[in-house]
N, C-alpha and C positions, 0 to 999 in steps of 0.2 A: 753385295756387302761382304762375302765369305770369298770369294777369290781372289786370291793372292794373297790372302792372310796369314799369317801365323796364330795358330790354338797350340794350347798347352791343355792336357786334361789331367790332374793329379789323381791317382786311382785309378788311371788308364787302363790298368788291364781288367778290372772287374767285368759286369755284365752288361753295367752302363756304357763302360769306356769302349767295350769292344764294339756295339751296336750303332755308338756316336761318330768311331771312324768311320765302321762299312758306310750309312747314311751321310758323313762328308764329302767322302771318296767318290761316291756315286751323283753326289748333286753336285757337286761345287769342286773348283781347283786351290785348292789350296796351296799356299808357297812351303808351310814347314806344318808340321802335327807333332809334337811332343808328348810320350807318353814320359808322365813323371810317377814313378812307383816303387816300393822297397823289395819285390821277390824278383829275382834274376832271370830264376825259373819262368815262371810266367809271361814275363817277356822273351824269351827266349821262344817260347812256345806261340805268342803274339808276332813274333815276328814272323814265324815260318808262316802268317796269313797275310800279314800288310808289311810287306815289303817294298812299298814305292821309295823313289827318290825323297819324295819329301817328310819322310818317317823318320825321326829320333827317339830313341830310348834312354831316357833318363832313370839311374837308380838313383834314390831320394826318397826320404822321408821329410810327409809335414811340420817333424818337429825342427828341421834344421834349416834355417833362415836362410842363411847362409848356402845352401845349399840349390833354396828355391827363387833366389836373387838369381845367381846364374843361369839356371834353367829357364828364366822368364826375360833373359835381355831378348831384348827384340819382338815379343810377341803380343800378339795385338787381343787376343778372345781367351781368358783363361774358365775353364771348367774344372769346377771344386767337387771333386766325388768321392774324393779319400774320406774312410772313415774307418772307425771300430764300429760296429754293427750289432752284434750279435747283443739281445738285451741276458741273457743270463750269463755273457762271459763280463758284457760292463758292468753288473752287481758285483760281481767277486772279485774284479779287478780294476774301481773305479778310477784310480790316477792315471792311468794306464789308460783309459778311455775317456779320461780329462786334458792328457797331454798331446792326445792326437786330436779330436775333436774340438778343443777349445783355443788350448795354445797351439795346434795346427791352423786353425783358421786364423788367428791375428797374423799369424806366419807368411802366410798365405796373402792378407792385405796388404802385411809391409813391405812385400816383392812387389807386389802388383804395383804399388802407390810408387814406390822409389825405381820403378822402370817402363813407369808409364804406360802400365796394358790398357788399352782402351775400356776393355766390358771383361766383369768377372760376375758368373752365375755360381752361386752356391745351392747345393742339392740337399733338399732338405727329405724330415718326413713326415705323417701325420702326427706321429708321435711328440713330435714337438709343441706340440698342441693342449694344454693342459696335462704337459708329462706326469706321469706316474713311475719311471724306472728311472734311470741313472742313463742310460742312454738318450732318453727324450731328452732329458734337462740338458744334457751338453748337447745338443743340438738346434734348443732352443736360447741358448745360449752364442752358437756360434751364427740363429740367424742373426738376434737383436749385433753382434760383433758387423755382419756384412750390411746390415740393412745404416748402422749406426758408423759406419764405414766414408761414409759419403759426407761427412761431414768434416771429416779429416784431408782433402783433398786439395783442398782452398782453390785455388786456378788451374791445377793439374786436370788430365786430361778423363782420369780412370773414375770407372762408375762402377757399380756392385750393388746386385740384386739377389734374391732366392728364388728358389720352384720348390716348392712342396708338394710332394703326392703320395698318392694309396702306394699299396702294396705291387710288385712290379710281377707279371706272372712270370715264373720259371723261374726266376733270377737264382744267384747260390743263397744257400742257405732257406729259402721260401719252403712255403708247405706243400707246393705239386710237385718237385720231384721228392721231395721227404713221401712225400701217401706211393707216388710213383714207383720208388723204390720200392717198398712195402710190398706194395704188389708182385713185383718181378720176385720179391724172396719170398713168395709163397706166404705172408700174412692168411690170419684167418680175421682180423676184422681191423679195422681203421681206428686209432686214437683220438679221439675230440677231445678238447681241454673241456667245452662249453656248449648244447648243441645249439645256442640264443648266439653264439660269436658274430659277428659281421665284419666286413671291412672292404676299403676301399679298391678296387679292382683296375689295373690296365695293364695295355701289353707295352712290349720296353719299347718298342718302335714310337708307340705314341708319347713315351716320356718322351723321348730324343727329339722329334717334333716339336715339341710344346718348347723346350730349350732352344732350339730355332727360332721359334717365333719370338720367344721372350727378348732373345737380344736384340730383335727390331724392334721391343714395344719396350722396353726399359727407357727409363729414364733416370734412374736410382731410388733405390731404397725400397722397392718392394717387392712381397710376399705374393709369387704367382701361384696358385691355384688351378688348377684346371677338373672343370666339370666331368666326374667320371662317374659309372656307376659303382653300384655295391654288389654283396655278393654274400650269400650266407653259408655256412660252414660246412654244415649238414648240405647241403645245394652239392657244393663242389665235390662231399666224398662220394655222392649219389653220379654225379659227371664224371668222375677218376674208375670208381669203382662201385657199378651199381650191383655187382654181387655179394657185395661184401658186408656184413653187418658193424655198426660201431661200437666202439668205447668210450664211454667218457671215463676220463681220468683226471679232471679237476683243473681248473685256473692256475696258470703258473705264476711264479711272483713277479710283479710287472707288466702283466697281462690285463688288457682292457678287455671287457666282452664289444666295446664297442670304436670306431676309434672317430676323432676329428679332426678336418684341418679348416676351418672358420672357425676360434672360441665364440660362442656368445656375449664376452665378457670386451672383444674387438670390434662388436659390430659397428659403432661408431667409428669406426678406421675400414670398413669392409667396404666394399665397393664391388658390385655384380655387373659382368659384362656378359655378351652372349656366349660366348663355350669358356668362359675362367672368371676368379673370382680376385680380387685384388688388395690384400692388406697393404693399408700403409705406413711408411713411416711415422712412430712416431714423432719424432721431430718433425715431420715436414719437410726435409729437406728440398722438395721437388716442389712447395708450395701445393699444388692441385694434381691428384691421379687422376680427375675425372676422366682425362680427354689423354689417350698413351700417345708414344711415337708413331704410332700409324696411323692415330687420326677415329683409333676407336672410342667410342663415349659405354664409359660406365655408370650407374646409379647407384648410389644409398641404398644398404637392405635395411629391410623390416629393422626396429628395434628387439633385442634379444637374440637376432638372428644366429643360427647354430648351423656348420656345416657336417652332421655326423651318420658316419655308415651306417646305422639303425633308422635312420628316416629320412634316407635319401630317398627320394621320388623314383628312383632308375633304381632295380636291382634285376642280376640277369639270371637268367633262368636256367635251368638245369643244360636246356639244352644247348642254349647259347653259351655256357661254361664248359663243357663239349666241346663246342666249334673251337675255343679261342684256347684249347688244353688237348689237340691230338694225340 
C-alpha cells in the first residue's frame, strides 16, 4: 500500500515526524517523503539523518494555502501533525493557536481536496475530549473540520480521518525529560501539580503504528482510538526518581487530574474493537463503521460508556514505567 507513494507529514520535524520517517524508511519504499515545516533550523538538522533520494524539505506554514497546494501536488498519504501544543502558551496566546490549529487545518483540507491526496490522517489528542483549555478546543475543533471534511469531496478521490491518543513518552515538551532534567541538575524533590493525576500512556513507536494501521482501516470520517494503558503521576516520579521526595504545587490552569478520549456523552457514535476504539462521524458519511477496510467487526459500547485514564482497567506499574522510561 505505502510503496511508491508519496507522504507529506506537516510538522515533520517534531517527535512524531521524526519517528514516522525512521518506521517508513525501514518498512516500506517510498517514491517521495515530504517534510512540510516553518524552522529552517530544524530541518537542517533532520536532514543530516534522512538523507535518502526520496526526502524533501519543505519550509511552510499551515497557515498558507497557498503554500501547502504546492507542497501536496502529487502526493498520495498526507500526515497532519503540525500544531501549537503547548496548553499555557495557547491561553496567553489564543489566535495565535486558532490560526494554526483551526485555520491550519481547513488549509490543510483545501490542498488535500483540490490535489487529490488519497488518505489524510489528522493527529489528534485526548484533550480534545470534553476540552477544558484553549488548546483542546482548537483541536476539537480541527477534528469535527477533518472528520466533516468527507463530505466536501463529492466524487473526488481524498478521504480524511483522526487518531487520538494519550500522552506520547519522551516526546518535547512531556513530563519525563522535564523530572529527567531535574534530576541531572541536582533537584532535591519532584514538582507534582496533583498526586490523584493520571493519564494516558504510550511510546511514539506505537503512535506511528497505529497511523499505519489506520490508513488501511479508514474509510472516512473517523475518530481512531487505540486501547492504551494509564499511568499515575506519583508512579512515574517513583520510576524517574525513586530517591527523590515530591512536591505538590497545585493544578495548573487547564489542567485535568484526569484525561479522556471516548466522551460518555459519544457513546452512541463509539464503537469498540479489539485493540482500538472508533468514534464516528457524525454525519455518517461512511453509512456503517461497524465492519473497517480490513474486514475488522466493531460493537456498540455499554451506554454512558466513558474512556478515562482514572479507570482505565490497564494501568502500568512502577516497574513497567521503568522498563519503557530508561
Amino acid at each position: 500500500m505505502f510503496n511508491g507513494k508519496n507522504f507529506l507529514i506537516t510538522g515533520g520535524t517534531g517527535s512524531f515526524g521524526k519517528m514516522f520517517i525512521q518506521m517508513l524508511l525501514e518498512k516500506y519504499t517510498p517514491a517521495k517523503v515530504i517534510v512540510y515545516s516553518r524552522d529552517e533550523l530544524k530541518q537542517f538538522e533532520m536532514q543530516q539523518v534522512f538523507n535518502g533520494s526520496c526526502m524533501r524539505y519543505f519550509i511552510g506554514d499551515v497557515r498558507d494555502e497557498a503554500r501547502l497546494k504546492m507542497a501536496m501536488y502529487e502526493v498520495d498519504y498526507v500526515i497532519h501533525a503540525a500544531a501549537l501544543k503547548q496548553v499555557p502558551a495557547a491561553e496567553y496566546n489564543p489566535m495565535e493557536c486558532i490560526k494554526t490549529n483551526v485555520t491550519g487545518a481547513q488549509n490543510v483540507i483545501s490542498a488535500a481536496i483540490e490535489c487529490g491526496v488519497k488518505k489524510v490522517i489528522a493527529l489528534s489528542t485526548d484533550k480534545a475530549a470534553n476540552p477544558v483549555n484553549l488548546y483542546g478546543a482548537t483541536k476539537l475543533c480541527s477534528d469535527k473540520l477533518f472528520t466533516a471534511a468527507n463530505n466536501l469531496v463529492g466524487d473526488r478521490p481524498t478521504r480524511f480521518a483522526v487518531v487520538r491518543y494519550g500522552n506520547v513518552i519522551g516526546s518535547r515538551g512531556s513530563v519525563v525529560p522535564f523530572f529527567k532534567k531535574l534530576v541531572a541538575d541536582g533537584a532535591k524533590a519532584l514538582p507534582i501539580t496533583d498526586a490523584r493525576m493520571t493519564r494516558f500512556w504510550l511510546k511514539l513507536e506505537e503512535a506511528v503504528e497505529f497511523v499505519f494501521k489506520n490508513f488501511q482501516r479508514m474509510q472516512g470520517g473517523e475518530v481512531f482510538i487505540p486501547k492504551i494503558p494509564s499511568m499515575r503521576i506519583m508512579d512515574l516520579a517513583k520510576a524517574i526518581a525513586p530517591h527523590l521526595p515530591t512536591e505538590i504545587i497545585g493544578i495548573r490552569p487547564g489542567e485535568k487530574l484526569h484525561e479522556v478520549m471516548c466522551p460518555a456523552d459519544l457513546y452512541y457514535d463509539t464503537l469498540e474493537f479489539e485493540d482500538h476504539f472508533v468514534i464516528g462521524s457524525a454525519t455518517h458519511f461512511a453509512g456503517d463503521y461497524t465492519v473497517d477496510a480490513l474486514g475488522e467487526t466493531g460493537r456498540p459500547v455499554p451506554d454512558g460508556f466513558e474512556y478515562n485514564s482514572g479507570t482505565n482497567p490497564h494501568f502500568l506499574t512502577v516497574e513497567e514505567l521503568r522498563e519503557m522510561n530508561p
